[in-house]
Backbone bond lengths (Angstrom), bond angles and torsions (degrees), N, CA, C in turn:
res aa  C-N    CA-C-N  psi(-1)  N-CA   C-N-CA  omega(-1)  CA-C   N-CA-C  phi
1 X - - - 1.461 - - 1.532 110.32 -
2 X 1.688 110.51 154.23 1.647 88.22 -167.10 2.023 85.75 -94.00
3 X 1.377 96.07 159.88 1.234 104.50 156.43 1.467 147.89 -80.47
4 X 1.581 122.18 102.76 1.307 110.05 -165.06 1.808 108.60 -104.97
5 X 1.106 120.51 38.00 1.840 134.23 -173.97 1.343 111.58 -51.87
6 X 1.214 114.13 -17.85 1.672 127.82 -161.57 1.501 77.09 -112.20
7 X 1.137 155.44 -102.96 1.624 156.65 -122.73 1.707 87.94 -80.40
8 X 1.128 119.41 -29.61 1.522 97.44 176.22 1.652 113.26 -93.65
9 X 1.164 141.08 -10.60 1.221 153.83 -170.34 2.318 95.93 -93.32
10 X 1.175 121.92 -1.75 1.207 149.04 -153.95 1.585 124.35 -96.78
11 X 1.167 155.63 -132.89 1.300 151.37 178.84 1.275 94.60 -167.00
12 X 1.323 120.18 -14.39 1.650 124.70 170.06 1.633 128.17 -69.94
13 X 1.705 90.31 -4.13 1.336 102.11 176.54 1.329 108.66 -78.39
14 X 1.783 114.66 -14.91 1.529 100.71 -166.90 1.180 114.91 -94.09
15 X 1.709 109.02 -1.00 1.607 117.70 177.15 1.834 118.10 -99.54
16 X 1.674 109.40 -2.81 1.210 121.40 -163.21 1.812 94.10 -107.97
17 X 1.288 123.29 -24.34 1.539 127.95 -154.46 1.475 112.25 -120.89
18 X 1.446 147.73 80.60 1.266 126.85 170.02 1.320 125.26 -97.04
19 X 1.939 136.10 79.85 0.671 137.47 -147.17 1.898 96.08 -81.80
20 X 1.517 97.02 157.93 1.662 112.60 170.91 1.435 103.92 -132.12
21 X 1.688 114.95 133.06 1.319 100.48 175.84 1.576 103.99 -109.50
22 X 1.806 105.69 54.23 1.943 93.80 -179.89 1.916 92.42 -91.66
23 X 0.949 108.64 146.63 1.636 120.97 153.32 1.282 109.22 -153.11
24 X 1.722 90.38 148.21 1.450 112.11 -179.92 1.655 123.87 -106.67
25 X 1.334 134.16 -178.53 0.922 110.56 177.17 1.922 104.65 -118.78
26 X 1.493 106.58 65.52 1.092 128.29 173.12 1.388 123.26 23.94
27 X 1.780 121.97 -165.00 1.625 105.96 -175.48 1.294 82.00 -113.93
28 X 2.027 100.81 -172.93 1.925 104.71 -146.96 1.416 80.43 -82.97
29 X 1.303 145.00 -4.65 1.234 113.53 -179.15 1.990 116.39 -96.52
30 X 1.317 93.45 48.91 1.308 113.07 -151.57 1.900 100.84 -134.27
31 X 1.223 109.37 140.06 1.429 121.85 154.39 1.325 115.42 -164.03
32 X 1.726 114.21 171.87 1.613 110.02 -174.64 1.261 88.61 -122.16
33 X 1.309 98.46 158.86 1.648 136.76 -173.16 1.500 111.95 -108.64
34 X 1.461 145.80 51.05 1.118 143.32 -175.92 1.710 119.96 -35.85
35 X 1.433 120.46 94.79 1.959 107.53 -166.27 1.408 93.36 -108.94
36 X 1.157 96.85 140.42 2.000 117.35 -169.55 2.352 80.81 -92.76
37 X 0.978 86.24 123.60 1.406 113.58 171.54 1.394 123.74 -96.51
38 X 1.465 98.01 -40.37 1.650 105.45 -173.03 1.790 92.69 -159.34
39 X 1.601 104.51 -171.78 1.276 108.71 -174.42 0.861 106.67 -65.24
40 X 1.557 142.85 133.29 1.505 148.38 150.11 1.964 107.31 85.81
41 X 1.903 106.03 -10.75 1.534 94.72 -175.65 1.551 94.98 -110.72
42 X 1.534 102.56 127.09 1.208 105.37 151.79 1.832 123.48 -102.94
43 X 1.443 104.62 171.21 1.860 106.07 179.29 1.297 89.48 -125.49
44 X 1.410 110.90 152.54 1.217 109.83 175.41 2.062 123.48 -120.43
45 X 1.084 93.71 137.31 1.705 96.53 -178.01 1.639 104.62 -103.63
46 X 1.185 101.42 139.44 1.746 138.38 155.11 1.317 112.17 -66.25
47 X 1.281 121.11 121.59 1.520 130.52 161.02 1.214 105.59 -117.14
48 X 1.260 113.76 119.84 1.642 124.50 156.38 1.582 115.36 -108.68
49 X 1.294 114.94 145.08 1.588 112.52 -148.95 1.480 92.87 -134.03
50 X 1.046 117.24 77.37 1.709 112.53 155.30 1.113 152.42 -67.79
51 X 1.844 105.46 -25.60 1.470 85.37 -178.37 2.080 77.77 -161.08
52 X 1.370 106.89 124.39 1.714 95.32 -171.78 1.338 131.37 -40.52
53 X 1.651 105.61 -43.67 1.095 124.32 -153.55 1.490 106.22 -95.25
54 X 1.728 111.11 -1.61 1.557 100.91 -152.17 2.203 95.44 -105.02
55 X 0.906 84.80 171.51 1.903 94.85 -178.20 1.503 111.86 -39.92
56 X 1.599 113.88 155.77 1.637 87.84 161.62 1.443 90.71 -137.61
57 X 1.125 129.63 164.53 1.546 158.93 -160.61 1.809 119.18 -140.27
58 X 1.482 93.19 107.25 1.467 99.65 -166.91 1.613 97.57 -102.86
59 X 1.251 105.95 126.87 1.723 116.56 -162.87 1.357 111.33 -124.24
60 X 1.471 122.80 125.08 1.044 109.63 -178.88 1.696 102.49 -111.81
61 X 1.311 118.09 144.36 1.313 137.85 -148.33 1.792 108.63 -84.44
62 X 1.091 108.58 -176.51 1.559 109.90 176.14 1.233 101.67 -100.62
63 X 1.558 114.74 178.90 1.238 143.36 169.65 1.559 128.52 -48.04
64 X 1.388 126.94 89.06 1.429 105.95 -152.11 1.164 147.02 112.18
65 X 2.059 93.23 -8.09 1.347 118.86 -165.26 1.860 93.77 -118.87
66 X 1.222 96.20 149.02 1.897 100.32 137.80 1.168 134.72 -170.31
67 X 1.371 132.89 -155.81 1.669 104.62 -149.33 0.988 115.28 -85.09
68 X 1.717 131.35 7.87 1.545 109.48 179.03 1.701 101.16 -93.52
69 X 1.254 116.45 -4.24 1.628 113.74 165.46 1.388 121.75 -68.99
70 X 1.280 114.10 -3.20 1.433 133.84 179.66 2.075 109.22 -85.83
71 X 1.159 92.72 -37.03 1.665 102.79 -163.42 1.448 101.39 -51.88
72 X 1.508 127.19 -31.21 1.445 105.91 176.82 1.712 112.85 -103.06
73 X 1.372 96.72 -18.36 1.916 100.47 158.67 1.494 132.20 -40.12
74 X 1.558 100.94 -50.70 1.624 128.57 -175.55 1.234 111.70 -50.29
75 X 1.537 116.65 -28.25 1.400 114.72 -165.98 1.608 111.48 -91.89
76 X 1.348 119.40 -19.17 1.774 133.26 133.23 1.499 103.88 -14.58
77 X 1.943 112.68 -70.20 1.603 90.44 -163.55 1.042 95.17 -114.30
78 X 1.272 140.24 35.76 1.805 135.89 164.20 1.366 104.97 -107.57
79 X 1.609 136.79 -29.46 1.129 118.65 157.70 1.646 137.64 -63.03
80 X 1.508 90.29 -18.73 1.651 113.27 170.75 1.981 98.74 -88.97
81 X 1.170 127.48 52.37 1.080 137.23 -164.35 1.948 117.32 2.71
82 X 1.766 108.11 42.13 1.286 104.06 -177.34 1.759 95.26 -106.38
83 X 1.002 99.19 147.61 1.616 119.77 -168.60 1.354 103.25 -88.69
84 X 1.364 160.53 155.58 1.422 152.59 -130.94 2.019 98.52 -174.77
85 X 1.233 110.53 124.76 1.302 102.24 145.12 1.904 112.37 -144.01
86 X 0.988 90.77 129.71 1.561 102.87 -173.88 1.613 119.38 -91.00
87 X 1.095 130.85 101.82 1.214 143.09 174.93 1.531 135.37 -81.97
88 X 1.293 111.15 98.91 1.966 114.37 -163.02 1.228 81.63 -87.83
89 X 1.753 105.77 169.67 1.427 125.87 -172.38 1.380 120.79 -128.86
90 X 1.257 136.96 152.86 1.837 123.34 -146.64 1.686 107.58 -62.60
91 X 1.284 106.28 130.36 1.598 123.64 -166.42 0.814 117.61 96.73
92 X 1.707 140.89 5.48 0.873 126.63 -166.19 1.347 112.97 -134.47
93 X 1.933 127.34 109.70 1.571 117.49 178.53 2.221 82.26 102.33
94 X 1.523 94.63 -130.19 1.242 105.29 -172.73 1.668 116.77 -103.85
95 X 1.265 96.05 9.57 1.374 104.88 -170.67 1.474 109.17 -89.07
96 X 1.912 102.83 140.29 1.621 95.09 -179.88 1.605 110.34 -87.42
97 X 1.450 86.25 -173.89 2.036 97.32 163.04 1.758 92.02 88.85
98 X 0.917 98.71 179.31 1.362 123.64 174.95 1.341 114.35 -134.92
99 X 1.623 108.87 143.58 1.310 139.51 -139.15 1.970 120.75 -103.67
100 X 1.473 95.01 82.60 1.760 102.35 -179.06 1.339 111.37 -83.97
101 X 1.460 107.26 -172.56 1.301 116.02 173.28 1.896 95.11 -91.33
102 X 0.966 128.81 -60.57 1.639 132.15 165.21 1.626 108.88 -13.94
103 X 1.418 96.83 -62.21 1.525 95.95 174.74 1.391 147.90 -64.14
104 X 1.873 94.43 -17.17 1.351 93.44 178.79 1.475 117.33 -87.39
105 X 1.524 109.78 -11.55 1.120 114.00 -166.88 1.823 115.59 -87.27
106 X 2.327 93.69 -37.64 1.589 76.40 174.10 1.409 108.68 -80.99
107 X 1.547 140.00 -16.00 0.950 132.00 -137.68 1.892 86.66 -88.51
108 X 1.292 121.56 -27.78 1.303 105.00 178.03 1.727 134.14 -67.84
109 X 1.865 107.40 -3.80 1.056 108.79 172.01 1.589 119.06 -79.29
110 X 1.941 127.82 -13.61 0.740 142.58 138.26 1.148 130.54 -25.17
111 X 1.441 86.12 -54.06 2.090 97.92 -166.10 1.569 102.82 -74.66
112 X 1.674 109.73 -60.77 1.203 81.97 163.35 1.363 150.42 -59.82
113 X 1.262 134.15 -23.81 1.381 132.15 171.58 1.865 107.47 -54.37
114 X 1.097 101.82 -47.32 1.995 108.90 -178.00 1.410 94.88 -62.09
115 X 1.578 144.15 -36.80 1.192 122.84 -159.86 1.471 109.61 -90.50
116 X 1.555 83.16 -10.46 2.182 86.54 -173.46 1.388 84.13 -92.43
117 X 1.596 149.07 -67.80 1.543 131.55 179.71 1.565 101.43 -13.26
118 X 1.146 107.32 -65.10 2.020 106.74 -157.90 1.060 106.21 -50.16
119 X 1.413 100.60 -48.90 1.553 107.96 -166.15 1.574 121.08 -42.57
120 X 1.291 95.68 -39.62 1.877 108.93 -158.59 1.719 98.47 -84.28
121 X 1.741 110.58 -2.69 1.531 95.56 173.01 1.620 109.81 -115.51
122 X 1.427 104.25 1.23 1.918 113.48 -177.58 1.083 118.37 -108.51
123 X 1.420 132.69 -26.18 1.352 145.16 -156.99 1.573 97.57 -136.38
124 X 1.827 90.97 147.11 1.465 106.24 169.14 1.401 109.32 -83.40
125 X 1.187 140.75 6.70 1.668 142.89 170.20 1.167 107.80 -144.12
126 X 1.563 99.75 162.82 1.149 101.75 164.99 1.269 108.47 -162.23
127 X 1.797 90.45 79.79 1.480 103.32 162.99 1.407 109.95 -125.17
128 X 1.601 125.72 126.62 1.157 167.36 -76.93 1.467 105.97 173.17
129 X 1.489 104.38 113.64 1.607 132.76 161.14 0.949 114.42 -101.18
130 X 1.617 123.92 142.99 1.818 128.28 162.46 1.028 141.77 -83.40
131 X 1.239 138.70 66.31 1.702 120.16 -137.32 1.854 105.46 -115.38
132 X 1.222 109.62 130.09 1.635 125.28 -178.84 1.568 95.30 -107.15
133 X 1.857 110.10 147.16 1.447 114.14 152.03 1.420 97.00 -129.93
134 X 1.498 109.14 141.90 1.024 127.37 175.68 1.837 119.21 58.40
135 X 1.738 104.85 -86.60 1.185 127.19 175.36 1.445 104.04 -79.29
136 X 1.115 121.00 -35.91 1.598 127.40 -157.41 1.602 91.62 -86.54
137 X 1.529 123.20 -2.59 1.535 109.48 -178.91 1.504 102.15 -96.84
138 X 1.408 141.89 21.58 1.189 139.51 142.15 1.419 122.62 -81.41
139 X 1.102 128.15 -24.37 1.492 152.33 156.39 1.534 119.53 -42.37
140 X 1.463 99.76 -74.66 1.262 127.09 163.63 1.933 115.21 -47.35
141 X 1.249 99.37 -75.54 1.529 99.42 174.62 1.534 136.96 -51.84
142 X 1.685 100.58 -40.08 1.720 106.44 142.84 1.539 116.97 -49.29
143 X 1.038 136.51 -32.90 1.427 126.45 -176.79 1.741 111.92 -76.15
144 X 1.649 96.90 -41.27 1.630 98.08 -158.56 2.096 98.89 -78.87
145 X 1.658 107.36 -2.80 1.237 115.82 171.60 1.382 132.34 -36.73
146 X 1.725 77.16 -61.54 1.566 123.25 -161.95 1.152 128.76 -126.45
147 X 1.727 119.97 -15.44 1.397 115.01 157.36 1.395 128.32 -99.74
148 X 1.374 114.50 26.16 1.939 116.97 -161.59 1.543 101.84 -43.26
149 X 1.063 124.59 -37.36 1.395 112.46 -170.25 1.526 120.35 -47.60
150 X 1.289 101.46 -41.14 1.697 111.69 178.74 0.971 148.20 -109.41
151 X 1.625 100.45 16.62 1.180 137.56 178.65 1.856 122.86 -110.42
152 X 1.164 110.93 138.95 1.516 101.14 -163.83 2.274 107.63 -90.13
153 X 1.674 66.01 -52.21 2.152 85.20 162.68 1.375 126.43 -168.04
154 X 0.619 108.86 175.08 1.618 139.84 -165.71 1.772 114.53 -76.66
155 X 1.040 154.56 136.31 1.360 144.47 -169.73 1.459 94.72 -163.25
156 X 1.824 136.11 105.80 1.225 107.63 154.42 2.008 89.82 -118.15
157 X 1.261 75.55 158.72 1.415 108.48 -177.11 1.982 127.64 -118.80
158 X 1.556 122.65 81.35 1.362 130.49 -152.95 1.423 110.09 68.78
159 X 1.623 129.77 44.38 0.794 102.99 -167.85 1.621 107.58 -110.58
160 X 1.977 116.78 -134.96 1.923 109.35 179.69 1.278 86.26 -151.16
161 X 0.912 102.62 168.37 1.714 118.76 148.66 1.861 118.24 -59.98
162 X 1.836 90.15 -60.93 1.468 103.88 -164.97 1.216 122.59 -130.79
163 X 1.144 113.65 87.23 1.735 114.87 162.93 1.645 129.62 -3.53
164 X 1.423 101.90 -37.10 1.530 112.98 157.30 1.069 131.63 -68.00
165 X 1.564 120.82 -45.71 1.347 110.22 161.44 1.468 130.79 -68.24
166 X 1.598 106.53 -17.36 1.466 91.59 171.52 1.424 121.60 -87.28
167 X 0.922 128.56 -12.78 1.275 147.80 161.89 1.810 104.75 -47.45
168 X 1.266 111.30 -52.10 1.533 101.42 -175.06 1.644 87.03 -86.91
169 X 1.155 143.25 -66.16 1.388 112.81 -176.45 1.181 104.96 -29.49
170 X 1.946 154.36 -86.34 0.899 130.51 -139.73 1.443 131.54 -72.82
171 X 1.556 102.12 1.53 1.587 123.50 171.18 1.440 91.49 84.28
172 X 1.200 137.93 39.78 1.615 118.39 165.59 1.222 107.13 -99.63
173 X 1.515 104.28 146.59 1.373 113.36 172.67 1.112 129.53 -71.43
174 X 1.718 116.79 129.99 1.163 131.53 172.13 1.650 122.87 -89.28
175 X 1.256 115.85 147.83 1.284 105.84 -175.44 1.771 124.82 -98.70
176 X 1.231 114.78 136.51 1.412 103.52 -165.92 1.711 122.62 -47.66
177 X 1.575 103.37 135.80 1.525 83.50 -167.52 1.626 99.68 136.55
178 X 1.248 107.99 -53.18 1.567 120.91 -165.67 1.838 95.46 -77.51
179 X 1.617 98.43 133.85 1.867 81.29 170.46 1.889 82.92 -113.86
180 X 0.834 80.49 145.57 1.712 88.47 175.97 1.590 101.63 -95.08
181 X 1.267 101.83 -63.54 1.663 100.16 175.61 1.431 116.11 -30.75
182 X 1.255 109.51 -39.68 1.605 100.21 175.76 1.629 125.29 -65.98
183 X 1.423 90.01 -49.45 1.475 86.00 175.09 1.091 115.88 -86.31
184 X 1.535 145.01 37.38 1.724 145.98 137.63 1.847 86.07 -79.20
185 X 1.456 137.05 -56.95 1.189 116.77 -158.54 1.918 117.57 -63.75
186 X 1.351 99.67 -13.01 1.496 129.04 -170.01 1.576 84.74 -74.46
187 X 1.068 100.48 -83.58 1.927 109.16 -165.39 1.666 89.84 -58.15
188 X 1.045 140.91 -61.89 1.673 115.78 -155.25 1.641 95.37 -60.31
189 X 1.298 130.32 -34.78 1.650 113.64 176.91 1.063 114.66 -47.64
190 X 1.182 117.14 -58.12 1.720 117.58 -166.85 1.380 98.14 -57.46
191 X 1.656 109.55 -46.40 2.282 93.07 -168.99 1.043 97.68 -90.85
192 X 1.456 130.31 27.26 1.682 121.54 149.16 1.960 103.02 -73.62
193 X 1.345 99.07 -36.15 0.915 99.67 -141.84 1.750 99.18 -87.62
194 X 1.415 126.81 -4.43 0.881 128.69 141.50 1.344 144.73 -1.39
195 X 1.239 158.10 77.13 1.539 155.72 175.86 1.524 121.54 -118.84
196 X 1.476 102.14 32.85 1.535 112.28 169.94 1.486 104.79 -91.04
197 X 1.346 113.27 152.80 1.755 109.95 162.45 1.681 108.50 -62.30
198 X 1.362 108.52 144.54 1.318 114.66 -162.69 1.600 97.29 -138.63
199 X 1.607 117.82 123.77 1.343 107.20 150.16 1.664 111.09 -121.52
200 X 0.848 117.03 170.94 2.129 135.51 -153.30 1.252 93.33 -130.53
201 X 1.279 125.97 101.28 1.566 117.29 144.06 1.646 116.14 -105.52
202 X 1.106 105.02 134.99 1.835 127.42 -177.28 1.502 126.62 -125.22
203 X 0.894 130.02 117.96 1.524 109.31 157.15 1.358 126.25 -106.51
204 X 1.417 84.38 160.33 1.865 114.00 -156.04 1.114 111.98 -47.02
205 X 1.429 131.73 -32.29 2.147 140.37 -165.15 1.516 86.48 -131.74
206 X 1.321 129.55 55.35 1.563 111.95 162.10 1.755 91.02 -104.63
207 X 1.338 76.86 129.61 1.654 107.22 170.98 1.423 124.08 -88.75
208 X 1.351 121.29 -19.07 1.327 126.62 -174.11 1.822 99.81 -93.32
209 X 1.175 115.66 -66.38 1.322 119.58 160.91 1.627 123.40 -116.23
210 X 1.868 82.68 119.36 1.528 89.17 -173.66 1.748 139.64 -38.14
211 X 1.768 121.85 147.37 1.429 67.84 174.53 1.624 107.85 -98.25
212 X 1.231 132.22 41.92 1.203 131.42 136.19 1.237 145.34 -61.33
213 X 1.565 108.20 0.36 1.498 134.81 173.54 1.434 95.71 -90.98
214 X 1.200 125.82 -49.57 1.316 125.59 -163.70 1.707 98.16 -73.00
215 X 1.267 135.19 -31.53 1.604 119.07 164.73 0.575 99.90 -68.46
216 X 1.811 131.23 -66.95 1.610 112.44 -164.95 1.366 117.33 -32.25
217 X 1.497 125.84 -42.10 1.386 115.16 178.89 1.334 111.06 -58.83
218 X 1.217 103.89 -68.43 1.593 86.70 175.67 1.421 158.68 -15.06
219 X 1.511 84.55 -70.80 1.643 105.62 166.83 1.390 112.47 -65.69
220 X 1.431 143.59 -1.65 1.188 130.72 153.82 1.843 106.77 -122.61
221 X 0.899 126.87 10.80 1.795 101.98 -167.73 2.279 75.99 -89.56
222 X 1.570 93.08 130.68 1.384 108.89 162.58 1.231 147.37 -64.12
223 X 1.481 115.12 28.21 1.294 114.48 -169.14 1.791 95.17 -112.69
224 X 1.054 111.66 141.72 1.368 156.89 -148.00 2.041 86.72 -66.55
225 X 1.344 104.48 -53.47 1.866 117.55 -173.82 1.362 98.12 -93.17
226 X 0.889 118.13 124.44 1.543 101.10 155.18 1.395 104.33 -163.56
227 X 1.604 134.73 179.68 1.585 150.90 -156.63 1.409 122.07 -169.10
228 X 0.770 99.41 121.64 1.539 126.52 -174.81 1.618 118.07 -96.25
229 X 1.212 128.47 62.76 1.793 132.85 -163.21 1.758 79.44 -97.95
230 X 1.492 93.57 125.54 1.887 137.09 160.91 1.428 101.95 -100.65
231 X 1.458 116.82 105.84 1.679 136.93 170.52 1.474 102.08 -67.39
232 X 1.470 147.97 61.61 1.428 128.26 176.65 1.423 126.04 -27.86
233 X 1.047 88.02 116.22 2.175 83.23 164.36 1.997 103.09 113.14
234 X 2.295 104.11 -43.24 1.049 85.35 -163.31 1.524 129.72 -110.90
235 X 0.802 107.10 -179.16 2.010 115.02 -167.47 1.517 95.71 -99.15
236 X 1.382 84.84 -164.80 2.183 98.25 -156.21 1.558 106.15 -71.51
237 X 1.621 106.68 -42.50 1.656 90.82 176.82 1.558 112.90 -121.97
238 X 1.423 135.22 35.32 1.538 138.94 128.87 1.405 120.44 -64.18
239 X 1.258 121.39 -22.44 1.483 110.72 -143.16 1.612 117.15 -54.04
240 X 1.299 105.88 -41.53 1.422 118.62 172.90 1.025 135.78 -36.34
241 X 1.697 119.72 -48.71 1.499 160.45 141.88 1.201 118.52 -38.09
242 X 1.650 111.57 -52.80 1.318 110.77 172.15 1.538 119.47 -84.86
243 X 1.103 115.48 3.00 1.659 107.19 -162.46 1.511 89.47 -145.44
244 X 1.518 127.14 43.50 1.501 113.42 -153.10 1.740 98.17 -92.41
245 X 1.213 156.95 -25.34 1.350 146.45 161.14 1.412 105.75 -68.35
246 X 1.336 125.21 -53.50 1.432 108.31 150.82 1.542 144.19 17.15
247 X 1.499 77.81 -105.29 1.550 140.48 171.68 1.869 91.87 -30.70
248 X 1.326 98.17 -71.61 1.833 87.38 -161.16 1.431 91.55 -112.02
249 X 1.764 140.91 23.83 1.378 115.20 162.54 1.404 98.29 -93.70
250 X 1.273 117.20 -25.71 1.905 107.48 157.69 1.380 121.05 -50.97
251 X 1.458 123.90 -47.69 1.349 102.09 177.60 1.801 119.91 -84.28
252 X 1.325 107.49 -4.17 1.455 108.67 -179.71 1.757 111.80 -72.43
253 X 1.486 103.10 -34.01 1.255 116.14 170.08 1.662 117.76 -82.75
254 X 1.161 112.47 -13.34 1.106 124.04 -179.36 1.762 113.35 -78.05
255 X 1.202 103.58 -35.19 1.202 104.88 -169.00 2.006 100.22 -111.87
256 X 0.540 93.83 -21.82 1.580 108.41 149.43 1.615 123.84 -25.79
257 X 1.736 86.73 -82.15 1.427 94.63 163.86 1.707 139.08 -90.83
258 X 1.565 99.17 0.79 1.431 105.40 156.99 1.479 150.57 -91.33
259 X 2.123 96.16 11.05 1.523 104.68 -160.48 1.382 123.87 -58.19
260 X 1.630 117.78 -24.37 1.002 121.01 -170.52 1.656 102.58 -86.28
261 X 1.679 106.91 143.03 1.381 118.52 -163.41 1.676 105.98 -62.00
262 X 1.321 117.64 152.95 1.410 113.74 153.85 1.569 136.06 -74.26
263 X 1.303 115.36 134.15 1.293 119.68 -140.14 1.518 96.69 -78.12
């Protein structure tokens, strides 16, 4: 994992993190998954259950978001019979601890292991997509690094390579000390090192994250399949709306052709 101890030890945390502590107690096709992360902190995941037999897709959310903002989203990919679990990150919703860049990354090897336990006692499968937006594609991409075995593919959605570079796009200050350059060469290794099926969704006028982040991923994350979908027209938080047949006949096909596990 790369190390970010210096950017989280920082004041940059307060421009990288906007935690909310609203939660709801979701719809009936809904329950939470409480995952102990660390001593005494747990994060908590959303399961929405659409269809038994059909895929499920563990997503980690954007900046600002958490999972009860999902409860009327879910029904997007549960009527398309995709199964959903949504994962907030410490501080955020009902979840304790407070919320680094360190944390999101180990805490997602956690999450996944608890969502594949559930899985194998709720669901007739358990084949399993990764999906990041924006923030949640550091989450995500740490997983598809290092867990290929149990993972089917890859999905980021507005997402980067490197936390560093978006950081100097958004002009926040870094503190002396931090090389950023290093850690873009840190993160492009790992999504070199990539060989999950991968699809990229971006849109075209996102201002928060370029969509020149979203090629850059491309053109280097190493997996053999991969897709590159350009949302015309939309920015960082329309895209869905604007690109909505789009939007999920890429991942319906996407996951389509990735059911069978990676070897």
């Amino acid at each position: 994992m790369i190390d970010y101890t210096l950017l989280d030890q920082s004041s940059v945390m307060d421009y990288v993190f906007y935690p909310r502590d609203y939660h709801n107690k979701g719809p009936v096709n809904s329950f939470d998954l409480p995952v102990e992360v660390d001593k005494g902190v747990s994060v908590i995941c959303r399961f929405y259950r659409g269809y038994s037999d059909g895929p499920w897709i563990l997503f980690f959310h954007g900046n600002g978001e958490v999972v009860s903002d999902y409860d009327e989203l879910s029904s997007f990919y549960t009527r398309r019979k995709l199964n959903l679990v949504v994962a907030d990150y410490r501080g955020y919703g009902l979840s304790g601890g407070t919320p680094t860049l360190n944390g999101i990354t180990a805490d997602s090897h956690k999450i996944l292991e608890a969502v594949k336990g559930e899985l194998f006692g709720i669901s007739q499968t358990e084949r399993l997509w990764v999906m990041g937006r924006s923030l949640g594609s550091m989450s995500a991409i740490e997983l598809a690094s290092t867990a290929s075995q149990t993972i089917n593919g890859l999905i980021v959605e507005s997402g980067f390579i490197s936390v560093g570079r978006l950081l100097e796009h958004l002009d926040v200050p870094v503190p002396a000390g931090v090389d950023l350059a290093f850690i873009y060469r840190e993160t492009l290794a790992m999504v070199k090192g990539i060989r999950l099926p991968t699809l990229i969704i971006h849109g075209e006028y996102d201002k928060i994250v370029p969509f020149t982040e979203g090629e850059d991923l491309y053109e280097n994350i190493g997996s053999g399949k991969k897709e590159l979908l350009m949302i015309p027209a939309a920015d960082h938080n329309d895209i869905m709306f604007v690109g909505l047949q789009q939007y999920f006949g890429a991942i319906e096909r996407f996951i389509a052709a990735t059911g069978v596990p990676s070897a």
